[in-house]
C-alpha positions, 0 to 999 in steps of 0.5 A, a space after each residue: 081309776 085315774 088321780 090327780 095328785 096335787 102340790 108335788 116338789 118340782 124336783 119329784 120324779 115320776 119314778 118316785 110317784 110311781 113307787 109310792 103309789 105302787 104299795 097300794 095296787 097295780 100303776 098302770 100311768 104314771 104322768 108329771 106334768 111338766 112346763 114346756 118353757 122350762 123343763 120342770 115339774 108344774 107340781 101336779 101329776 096324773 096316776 091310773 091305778 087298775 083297780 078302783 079299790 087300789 085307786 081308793 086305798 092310794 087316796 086315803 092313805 097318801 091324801 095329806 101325806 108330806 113327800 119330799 117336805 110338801 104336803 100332796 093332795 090326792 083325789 080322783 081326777 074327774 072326766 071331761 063328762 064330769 067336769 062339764 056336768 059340774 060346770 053346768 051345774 055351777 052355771 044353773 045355780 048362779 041364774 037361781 035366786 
């Protein structure tokens, strides 16, 4: 199950969010994601986690937790199918009266 973790210090290391996801299960990616001009973290990241129930025990426990003097915010990270479905679904509604 792949997160997306959200309002991350620019000076974490993926080391650091890999470790600290590691007390709940098994990390298999671990990604920041990174500024192309700068170098530096953009404050946000990518973790794949191999079991669902790992993946969900991260959230509950992580979710609102300060980490380097910043609150993250931890979710499930949402496919392109579903990011599509839920555009869609925006769209349709708007047309509604």
């Amino acid at each position: 199950m792949k997160l997306l973790i959200r309002n991350l210090n620019r000076l974490t290391t993926a080391a650091e969010l890999e470790k600290l996801f590691q007390e709940f299960g098994t990390v298999l990616k671990c990604s920041l994601v990174m500024d192309q001009k700068s170098g530096t973290s953009k404050g946000f990241g990518f973790i794949e986690m191999q079991k669902p129930g790992e993946a969900k025990a991260a959230v509950k426990n992580l979710n609102n937790k300060t980490v380097n003097g910043l609150k993250i915010r931890v979710k499930k990270a949402e496919t392109q199918q579903e990011k599509h479905r839920n555009s869609s679904d925006e769209s349709s509604n708007r047309d509604r009266p």
